[in-house]
DRENDO-1510 file (C-alpha; in Angstrom, 1 decimal, always signed):
<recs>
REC; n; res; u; v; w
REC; 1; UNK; +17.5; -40.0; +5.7 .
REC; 2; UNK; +14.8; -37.1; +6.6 .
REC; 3; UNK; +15.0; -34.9; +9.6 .
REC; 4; UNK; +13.3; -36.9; +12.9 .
REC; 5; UNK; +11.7; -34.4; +14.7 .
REC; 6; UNK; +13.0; -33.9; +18.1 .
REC; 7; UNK; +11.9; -31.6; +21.2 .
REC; 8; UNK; +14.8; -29.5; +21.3 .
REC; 9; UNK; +15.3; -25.4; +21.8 .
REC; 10; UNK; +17.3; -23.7; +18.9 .
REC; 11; UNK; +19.6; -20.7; +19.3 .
REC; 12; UNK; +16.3; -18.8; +18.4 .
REC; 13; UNK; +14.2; -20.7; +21.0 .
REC; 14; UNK; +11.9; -22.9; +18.6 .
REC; 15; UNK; +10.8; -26.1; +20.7 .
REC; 16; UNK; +10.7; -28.3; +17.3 .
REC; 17; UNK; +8.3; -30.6; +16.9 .
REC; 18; UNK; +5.8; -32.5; +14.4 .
REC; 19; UNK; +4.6; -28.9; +12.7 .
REC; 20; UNK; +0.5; -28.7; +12.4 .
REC; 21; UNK; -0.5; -29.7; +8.7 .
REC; 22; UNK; -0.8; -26.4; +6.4 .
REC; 23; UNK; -2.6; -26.3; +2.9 .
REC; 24; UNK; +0.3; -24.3; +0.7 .
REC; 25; UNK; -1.2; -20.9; +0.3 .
REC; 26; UNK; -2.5; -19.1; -2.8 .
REC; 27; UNK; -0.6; -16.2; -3.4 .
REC; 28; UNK; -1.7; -13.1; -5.2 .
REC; 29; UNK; +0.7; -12.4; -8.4 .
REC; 30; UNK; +2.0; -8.8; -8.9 .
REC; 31; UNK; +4.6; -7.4; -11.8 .
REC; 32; UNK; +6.3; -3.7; -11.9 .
REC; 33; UNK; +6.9; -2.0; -15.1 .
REC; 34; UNK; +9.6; +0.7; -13.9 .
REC; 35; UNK; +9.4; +3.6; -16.7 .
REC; 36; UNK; +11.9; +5.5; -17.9 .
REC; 37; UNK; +15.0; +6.2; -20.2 .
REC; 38; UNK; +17.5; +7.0; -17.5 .
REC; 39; UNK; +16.5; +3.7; -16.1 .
REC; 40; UNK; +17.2; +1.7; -19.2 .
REC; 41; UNK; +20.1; +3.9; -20.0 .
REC; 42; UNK; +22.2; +3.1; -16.2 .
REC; 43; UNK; +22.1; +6.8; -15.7 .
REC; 44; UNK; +20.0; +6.5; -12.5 .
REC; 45; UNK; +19.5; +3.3; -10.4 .
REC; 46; UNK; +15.9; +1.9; -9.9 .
REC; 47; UNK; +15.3; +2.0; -6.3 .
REC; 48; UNK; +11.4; +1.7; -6.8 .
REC; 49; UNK; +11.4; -1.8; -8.2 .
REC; 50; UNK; +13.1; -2.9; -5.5 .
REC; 51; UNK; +11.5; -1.1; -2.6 .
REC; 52; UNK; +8.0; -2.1; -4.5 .
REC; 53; UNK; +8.9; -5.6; -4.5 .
REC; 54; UNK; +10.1; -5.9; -1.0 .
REC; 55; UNK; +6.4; -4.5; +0.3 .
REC; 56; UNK; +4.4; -6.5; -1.7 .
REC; 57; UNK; +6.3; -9.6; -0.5 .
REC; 58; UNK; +5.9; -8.7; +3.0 .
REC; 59; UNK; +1.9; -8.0; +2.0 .
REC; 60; UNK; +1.8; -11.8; +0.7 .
REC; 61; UNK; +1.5; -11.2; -2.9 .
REC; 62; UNK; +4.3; -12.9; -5.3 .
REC; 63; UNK; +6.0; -10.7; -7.9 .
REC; 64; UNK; +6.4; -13.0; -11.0 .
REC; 65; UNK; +8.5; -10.4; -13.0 .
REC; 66; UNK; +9.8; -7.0; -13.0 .
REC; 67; UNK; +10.3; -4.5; -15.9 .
REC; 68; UNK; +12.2; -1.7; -17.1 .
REC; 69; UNK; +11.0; +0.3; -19.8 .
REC; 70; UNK; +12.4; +3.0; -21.8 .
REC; 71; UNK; +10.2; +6.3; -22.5 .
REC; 72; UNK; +8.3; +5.4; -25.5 .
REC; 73; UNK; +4.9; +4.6; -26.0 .
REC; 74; UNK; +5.3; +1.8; -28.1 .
REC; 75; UNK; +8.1; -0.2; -25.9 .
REC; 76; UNK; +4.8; +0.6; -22.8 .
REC; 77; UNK; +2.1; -0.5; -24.6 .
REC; 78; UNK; +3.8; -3.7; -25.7 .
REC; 79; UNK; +4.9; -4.3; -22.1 .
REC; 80; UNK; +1.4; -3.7; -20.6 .
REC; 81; UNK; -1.0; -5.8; -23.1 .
REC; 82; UNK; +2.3; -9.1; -22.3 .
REC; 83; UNK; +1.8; -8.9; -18.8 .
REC; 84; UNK; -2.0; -8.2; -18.9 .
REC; 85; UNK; -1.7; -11.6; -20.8 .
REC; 86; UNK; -0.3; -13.4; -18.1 .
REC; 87; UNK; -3.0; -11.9; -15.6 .
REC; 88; UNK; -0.8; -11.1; -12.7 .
REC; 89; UNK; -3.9; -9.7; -10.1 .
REC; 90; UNK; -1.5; -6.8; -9.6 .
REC; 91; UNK; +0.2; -5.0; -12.3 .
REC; 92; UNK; +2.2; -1.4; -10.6 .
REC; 93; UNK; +3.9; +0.3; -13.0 .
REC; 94; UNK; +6.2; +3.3; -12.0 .
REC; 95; UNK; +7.2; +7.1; -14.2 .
REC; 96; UNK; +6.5; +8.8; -16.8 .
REC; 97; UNK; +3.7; +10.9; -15.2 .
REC; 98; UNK; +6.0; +14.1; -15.4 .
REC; 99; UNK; +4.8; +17.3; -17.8 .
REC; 100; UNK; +7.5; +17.1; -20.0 .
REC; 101; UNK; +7.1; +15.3; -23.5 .
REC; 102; UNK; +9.1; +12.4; -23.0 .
REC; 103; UNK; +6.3; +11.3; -20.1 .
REC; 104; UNK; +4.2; +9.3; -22.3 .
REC; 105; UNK; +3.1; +6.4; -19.8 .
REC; 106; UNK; -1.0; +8.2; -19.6 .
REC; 107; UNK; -0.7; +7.6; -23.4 .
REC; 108; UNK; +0.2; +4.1; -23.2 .
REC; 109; UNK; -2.0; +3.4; -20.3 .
REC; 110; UNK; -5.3; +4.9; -22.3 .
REC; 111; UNK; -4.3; +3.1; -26.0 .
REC; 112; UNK; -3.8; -0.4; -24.2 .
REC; 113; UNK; -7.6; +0.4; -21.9 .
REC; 114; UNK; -8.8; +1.5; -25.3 .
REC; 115; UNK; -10.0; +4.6; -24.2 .
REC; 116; UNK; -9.2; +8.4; -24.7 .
REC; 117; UNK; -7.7; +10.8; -22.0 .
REC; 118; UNK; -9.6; +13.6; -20.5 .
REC; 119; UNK; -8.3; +16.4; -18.6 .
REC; 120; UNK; -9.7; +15.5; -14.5 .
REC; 121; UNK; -11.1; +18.9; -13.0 .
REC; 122; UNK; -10.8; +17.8; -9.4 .
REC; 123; UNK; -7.2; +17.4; -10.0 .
REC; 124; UNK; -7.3; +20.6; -11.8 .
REC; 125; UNK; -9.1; +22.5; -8.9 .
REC; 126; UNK; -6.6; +21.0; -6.5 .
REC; 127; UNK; -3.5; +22.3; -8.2 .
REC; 128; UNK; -4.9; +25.7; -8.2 .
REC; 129; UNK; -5.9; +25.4; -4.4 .
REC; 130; UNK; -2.4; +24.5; -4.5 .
REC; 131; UNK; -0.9; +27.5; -6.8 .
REC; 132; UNK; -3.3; +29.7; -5.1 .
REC; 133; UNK; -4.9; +30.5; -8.5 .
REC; 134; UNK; -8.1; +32.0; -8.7 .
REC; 135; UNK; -8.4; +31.4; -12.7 .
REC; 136; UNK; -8.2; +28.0; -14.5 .
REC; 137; UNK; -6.6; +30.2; -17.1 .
REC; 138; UNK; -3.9; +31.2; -15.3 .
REC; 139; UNK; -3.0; +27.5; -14.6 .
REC; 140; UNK; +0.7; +26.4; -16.2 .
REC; 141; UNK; +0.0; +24.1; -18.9 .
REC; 142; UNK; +2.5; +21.3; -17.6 .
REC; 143; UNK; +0.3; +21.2; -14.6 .
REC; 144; UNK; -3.1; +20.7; -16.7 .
REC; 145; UNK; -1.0; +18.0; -18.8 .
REC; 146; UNK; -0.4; +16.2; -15.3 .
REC; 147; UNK; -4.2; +16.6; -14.9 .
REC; 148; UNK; -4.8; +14.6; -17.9 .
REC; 149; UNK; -5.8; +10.6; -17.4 .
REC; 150; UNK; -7.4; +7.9; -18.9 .
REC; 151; UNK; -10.9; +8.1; -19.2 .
REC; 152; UNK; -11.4; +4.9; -17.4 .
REC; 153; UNK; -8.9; +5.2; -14.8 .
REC; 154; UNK; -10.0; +5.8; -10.9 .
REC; 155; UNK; -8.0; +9.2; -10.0 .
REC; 156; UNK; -6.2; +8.6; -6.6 .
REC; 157; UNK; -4.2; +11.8; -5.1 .
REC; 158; UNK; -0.5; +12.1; -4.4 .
REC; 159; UNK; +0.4; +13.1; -0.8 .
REC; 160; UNK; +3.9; +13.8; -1.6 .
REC; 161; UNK; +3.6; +15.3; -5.1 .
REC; 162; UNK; +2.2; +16.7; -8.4 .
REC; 163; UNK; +0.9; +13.8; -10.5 .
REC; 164; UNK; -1.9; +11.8; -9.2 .
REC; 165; UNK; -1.7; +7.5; -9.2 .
REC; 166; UNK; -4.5; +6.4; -11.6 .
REC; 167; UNK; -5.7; +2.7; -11.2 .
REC; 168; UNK; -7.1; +1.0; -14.1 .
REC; 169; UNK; -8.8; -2.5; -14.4 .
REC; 170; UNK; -7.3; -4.1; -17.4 .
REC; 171; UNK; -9.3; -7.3; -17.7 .
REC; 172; UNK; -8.1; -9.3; -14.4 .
REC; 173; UNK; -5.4; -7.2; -13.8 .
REC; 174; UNK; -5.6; -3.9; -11.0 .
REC; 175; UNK; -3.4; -1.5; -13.0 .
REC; 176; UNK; -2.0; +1.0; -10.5 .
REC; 177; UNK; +0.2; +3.6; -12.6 .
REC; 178; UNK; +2.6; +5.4; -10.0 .
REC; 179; UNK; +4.8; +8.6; -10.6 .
REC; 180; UNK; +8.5; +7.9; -10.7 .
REC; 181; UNK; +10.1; +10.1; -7.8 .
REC; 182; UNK; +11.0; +7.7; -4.7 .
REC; 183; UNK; +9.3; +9.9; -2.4 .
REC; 184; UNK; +5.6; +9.7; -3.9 .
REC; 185; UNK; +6.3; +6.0; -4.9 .
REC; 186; UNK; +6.1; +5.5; -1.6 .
REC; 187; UNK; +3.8; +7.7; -0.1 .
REC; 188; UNK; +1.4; +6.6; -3.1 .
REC; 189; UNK; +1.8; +3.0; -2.3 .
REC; 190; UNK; +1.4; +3.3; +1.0 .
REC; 191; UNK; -1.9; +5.3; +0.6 .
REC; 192; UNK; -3.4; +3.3; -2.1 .
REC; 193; UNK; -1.6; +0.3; -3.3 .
REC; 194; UNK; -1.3; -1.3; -0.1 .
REC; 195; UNK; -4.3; -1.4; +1.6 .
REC; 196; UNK; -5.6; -3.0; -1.8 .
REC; 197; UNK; -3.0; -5.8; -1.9 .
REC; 198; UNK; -3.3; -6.4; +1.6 .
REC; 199; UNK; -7.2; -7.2; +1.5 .
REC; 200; UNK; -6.6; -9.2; -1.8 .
REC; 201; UNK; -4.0; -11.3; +0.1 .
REC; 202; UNK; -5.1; -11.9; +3.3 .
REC; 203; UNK; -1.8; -13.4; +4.5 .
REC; 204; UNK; +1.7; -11.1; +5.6 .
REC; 205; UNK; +5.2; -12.6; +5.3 .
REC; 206; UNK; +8.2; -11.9; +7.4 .
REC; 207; UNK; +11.5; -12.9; +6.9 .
REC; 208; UNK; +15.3; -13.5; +8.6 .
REC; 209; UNK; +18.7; -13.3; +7.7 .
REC; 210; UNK; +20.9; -15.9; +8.4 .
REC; 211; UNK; +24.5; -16.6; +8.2 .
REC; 212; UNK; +25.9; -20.4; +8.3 .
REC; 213; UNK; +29.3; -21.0; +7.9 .
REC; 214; UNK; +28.6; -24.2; +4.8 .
REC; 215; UNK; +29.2; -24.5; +0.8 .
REC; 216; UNK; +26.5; -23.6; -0.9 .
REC; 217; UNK; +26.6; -27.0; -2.9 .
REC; 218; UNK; +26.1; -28.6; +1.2 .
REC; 219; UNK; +23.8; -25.9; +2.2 .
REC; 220; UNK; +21.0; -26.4; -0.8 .
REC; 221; UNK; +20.3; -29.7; +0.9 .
REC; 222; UNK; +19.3; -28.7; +3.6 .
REC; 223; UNK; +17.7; -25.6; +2.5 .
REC; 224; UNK; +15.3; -27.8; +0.4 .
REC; 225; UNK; +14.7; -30.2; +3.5 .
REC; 226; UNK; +13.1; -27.2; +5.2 .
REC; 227; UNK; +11.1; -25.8; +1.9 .
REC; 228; UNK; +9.8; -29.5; +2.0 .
REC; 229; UNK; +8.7; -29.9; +5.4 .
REC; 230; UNK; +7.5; -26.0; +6.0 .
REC; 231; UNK; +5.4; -25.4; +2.1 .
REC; 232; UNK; +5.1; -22.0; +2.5 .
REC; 233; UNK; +8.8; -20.7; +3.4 .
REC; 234; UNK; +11.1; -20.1; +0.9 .
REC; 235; UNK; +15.1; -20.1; +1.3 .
REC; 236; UNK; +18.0; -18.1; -0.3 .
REC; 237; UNK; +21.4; -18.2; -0.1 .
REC; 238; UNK; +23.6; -15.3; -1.6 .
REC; 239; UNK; +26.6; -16.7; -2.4 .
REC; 240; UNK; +27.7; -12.8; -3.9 .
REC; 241; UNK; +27.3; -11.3; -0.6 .
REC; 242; UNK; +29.9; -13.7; +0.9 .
REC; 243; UNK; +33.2; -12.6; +1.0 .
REC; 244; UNK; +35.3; -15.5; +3.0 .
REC; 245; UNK; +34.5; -18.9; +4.1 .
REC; 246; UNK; +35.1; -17.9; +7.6 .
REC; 247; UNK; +32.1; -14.9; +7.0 .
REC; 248; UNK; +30.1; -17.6; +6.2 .
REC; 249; UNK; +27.4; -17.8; +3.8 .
REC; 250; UNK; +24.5; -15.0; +4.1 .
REC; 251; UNK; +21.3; -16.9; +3.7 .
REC; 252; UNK; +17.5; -15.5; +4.1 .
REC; 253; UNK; +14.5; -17.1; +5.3 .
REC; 254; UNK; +10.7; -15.7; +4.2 .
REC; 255; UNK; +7.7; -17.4; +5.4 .
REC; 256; UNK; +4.0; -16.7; +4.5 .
REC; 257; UNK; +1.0; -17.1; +6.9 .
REC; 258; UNK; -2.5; -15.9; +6.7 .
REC; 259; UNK; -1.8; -13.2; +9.9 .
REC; 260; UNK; +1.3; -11.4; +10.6 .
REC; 261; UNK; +1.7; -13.4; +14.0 .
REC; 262; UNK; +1.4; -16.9; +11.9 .
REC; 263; UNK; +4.3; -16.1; +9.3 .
REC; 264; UNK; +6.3; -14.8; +12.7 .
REC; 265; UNK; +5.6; -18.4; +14.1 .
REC; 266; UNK; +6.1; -20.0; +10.8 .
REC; 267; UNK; +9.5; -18.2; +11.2 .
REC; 268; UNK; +11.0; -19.5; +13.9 .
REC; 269; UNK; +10.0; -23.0; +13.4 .
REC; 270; UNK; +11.5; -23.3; +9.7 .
REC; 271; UNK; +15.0; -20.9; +11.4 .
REC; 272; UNK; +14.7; -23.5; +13.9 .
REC; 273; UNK; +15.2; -26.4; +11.8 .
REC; 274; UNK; +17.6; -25.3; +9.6 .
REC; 275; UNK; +19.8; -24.1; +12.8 .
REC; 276; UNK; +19.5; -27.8; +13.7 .
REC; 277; UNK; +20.0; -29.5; +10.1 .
REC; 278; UNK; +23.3; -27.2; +10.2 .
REC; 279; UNK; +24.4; -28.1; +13.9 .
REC; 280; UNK; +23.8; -31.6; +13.1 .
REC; 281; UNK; +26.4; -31.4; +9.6 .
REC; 282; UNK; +28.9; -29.7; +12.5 .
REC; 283; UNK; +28.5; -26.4; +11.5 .
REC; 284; UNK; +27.0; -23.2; +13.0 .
REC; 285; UNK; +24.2; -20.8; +11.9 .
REC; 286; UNK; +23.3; -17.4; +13.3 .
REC; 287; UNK; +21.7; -14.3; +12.6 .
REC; 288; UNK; +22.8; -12.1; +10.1 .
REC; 289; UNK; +24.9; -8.8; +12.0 .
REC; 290; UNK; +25.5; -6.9; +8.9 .
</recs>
């Protein structure tokens, strides 16, 4: 039997009711390429994919698949031309902007464009500005080899760094080609990725961690119930994060709306329900204290 709906307050103070009919929302697609051979190798842990993933969730735009790549230009090229075939809007590819020889991702980007690379002066002027160099002569050549781009790429600077993030239109795809340090990841995608995403999507999602005391096998039930009867939420449980029954079983909740005060409302209402669904099985649910 379905959920009746019922006026009644939930620990998180969601008078449930009849919800308002929604139309399931388009979402923009996205898929990160993370670059580089210590990544592929387990030396060093790929903190970017997942930082990158979480903000472009909470923009509205759906990452289909994410990538790690090792530094060679043919592994890159072959990874760009698949997912410019599946025509994810977004494409956001991080490292192997660096001056050293195994940073090879311009190369990549410029063969799979079709294009050549060309050495961008205003990125060359800024690094002496920088260097306080008066000649272009005296300019290190690992800093003219960061200057170098893809013909066809838009040059966007780096507030936190060196290499500049290049954005390249590859058929339907917005290429955005990020360096690999964490620190200019983000300082680059706030500055340029973002706003982009966030006008393409026009919608912000928000989400909850919950923790209910159930089986996962019992849980799913109801977790679907509330996927069915609020279209645009989606539901999670993680049984690995759950170390005794009587921890209970972490669970997060992620709702999509056009506005950031919409996916807030959407929010409640779907935590709301599934609080209810739980109580009404004779367990508990609550927020998430870890």
């Amino acid at each position: 039997m379905g959920w009746t709906p019922k006026r009644r307050t939930s620990p998180y103070g969601v008078g449930l009711e009849e919800p308002p009919e929604l139309g399931i929302l388009n979402r923009a697609s996205a898929e990160v390429l993370a670059i580089g051979t210590e990544l592929t190798s387990g030396r060093i842990l790929d903190t970017n994919s997942h930082w990158i993933c979480g903000q472009l969730a909470a923009l509205g735009a759906e990452v289909r698949r994410v990538t790690v790549l090792p530094d060679e230009v043919g592994a890159i090229v072959a990874a760009l031309r698949e997912a410019v075939a599946r025509r994810p809007q977004f494409l956001i590819s991080t490292g192997g902007l660096g001056p050293t020889p195994d940073d090879v991702t311009v190369e990549a980007v410029a063969r799979v464009a079709g294009v050549g690379t060309h050495v961008h002066e205003p990125t060359i002027q800024a690094f002496m500005q920088r260097r306080g160099i008066a000649s272009r002569e005296d300019l290190p050549p690992n800093l003219i080899r960061m200057a170098t781009v893809p013909a066809s790429s838009q040059v966007l600077p780096n507030p936190a760094g060196w290499a500049p993030c290049l954005r390249v239109q590859l058929g339907e795809t917005a290429l955005f080609v990020l360096p690999g340090p964490p620190r200019e990841v983000e300082a680059v995608f706030v500055a340029h990725v973002s706003p982009t995403v966030a006008q393409a999507c026009g919608r912000r999602s928000t989400a909850l961690r919950l923790v209910v005391d159930m089986y996962e096998s019992e849980l799913s039930v109801l977790m679907q119930e509330v996927m069915a009867r609020y279209p645009n939420t989606y539901l999670k449980a993680y049984v690995a994060l759950r170390r005794s029954m009587e921890e209970g079983l972490p669970v997060d909740v992620v709702a999509t709306a056009e506005s950031a005060e919409q996916a807030e409302s959407l929010l409640r209402d779907a935590c709301g329900l599934l609080c209810q669904l739980v109580q009404a099985k004779g367990h508990i649910a609550k927020r998430w204290e870890k």
